[in-house]
C-alpha positions, 0 to 999 in steps of 0.5 A, a space after each residue: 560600205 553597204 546598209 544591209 536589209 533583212 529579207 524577212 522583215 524589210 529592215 535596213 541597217 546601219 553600213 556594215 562591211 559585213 551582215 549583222 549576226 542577227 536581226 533583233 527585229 526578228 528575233 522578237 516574239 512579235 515576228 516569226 523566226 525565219 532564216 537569215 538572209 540578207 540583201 541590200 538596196 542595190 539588189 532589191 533594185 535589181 530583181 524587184 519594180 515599184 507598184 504604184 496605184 490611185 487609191 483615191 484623190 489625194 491618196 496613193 499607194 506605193 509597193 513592190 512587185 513581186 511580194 518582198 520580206 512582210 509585203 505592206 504597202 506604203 501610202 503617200 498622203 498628198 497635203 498642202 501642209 506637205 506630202 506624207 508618206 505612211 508606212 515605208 518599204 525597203 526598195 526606193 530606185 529612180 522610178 519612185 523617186 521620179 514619181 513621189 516628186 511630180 506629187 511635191 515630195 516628201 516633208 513627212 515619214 510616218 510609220 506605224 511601228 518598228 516591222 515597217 521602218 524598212 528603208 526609211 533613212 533612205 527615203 529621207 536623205 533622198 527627200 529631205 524629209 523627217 522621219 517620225 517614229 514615236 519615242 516608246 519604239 526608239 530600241 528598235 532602229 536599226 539605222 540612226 539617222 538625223 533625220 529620225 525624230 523620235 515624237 513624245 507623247 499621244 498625238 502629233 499634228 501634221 497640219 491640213 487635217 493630218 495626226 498621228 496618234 499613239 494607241 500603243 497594243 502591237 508595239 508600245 510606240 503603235 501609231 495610227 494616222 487620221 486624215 480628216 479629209 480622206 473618203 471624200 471628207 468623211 474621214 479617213 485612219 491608215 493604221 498599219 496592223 496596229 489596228 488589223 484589218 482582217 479578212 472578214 469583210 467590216 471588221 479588224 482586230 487586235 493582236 501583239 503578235 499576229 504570226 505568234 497568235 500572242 493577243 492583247 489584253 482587254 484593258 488594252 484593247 478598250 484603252 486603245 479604242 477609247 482612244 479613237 472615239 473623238 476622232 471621225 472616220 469611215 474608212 480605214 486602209 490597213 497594211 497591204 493593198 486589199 485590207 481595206 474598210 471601205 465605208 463604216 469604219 469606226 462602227 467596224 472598230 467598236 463591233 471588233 471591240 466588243 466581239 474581241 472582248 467578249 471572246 476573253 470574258 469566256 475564255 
């Protein structure tokens, strides 16, 4: 039986001989409501290729052409203590396997929260790989799975510089990766959009539905960015391919903050 994907949202589910009735992904009030259809891995292969690019040493980025559900990208981060592979997307065909396994596979699936678990049960069976996602989001997969480990707690080290950390907001299991040696050693945080990079240039927000424009309150946003304080970084790569800080990453997050938080203080 097939595992039917969402098409507006990415999402795989469980086999079924039929689609599901509805997505409850979806249906929450942190994605907008759009028709049902569904599709599956077989046909994403069919009308879709992997987009794959060097983001910088260590680094690459994995999507897919043309555009599909949400649009992330995912990020391979290469590692001694074994390759990560942030975020996910819902295509995985001969071509990503071949290339993720001339850079050593994958020991490690981290994924920001629910919107971007996509095919993630697929892309561990096909590696061997565990699946992490942070317990408080558990609801919300829509295909069980051994491979899931459902983490506890705030951090969760990955060795070689590499931790996830919970900072809630978005989602209340939203977790950023810092990667200690990214940007040439000055420190790297892949944050999905549980911290959004915008278009503005150097500077992010913070939102607990972005397409419902539904904000964070501000005790949330201040426990959030104390939480990255002890951490270093300057660049923060966000969820799809042209949201990036490059340099001033952190400075950009506390000027966000505070921007933000004045912004409440008058409404």
């Amino acid at each position: 039986m097939p595992c039917f994907v969402c098409e507006a949202c990415g999402t795989q589910f469980a086999e079924s001989a039929e689609p599901p009735s509805e997505c409850p992904v979806c249906a929450d009030e942190r994605q907008p409501l759009k028709e049902r259809r569904w599709t599956t891995l077989e046909a994403l292969r069919d009308g879709y290729r992997a987009e794959i690019r060097e983001v910088e040493p260590s680094l690459v980025g994995i999507g897919m052409e043309p555009d599909f559900a949400i649009g992330q990208r995912a990020l391979l981060v290469e590692s001694p203590a074994g390759n990560v592979l942030w975020d996910c997307i819902s295509l995985l065909d001969d071509e990503l396997l071949a290339r993720v396994e001339e850079r050593g596979g994958l020991a490690w699936i981290a994924i920001s929260h629910p919107h971007y678990y996509s095919s993630c049960v697929e892309w561990a069976r096909a590696f061997d790989a565990r699946v992490l996602l942070h317990a408080a989001d558990r609801e919300w997969v829509m295909r069980p799975d051994e491979r899931i480990e459902h983490w506890e707690g705030d951090t969760r080290a990955l060795g070689d510089g590499l931790t996830l950390l919970r900072l809630g907001g978005h989602f209340d299991g939203g977790t950023v990766l810092h990667w200690a040696g990214g940007a040439g050693g000055k420190g790297a945080l892949l944050t999905g959009d549980i911290v959004q990079v915008v278009p503005d240039p150097g500077w992010v927000s913070f939102m607990w539905s972005y397409p419902n424009l539904i904000p964070l309150p501000a005790a949330e946003v201040q426990r959030l960015t104390a939480a990255l304080e002890p951490y270093e970084y300057d660049r923060i790569y966000g969820a799809w391919w042209d949201r990036v800080i490059g340099a001033g990453g952190k400075d950009a997050i506390r000027r966000s903050a505070e921007r933000y938080l004045r912004r409440l203080e008058r409404a």
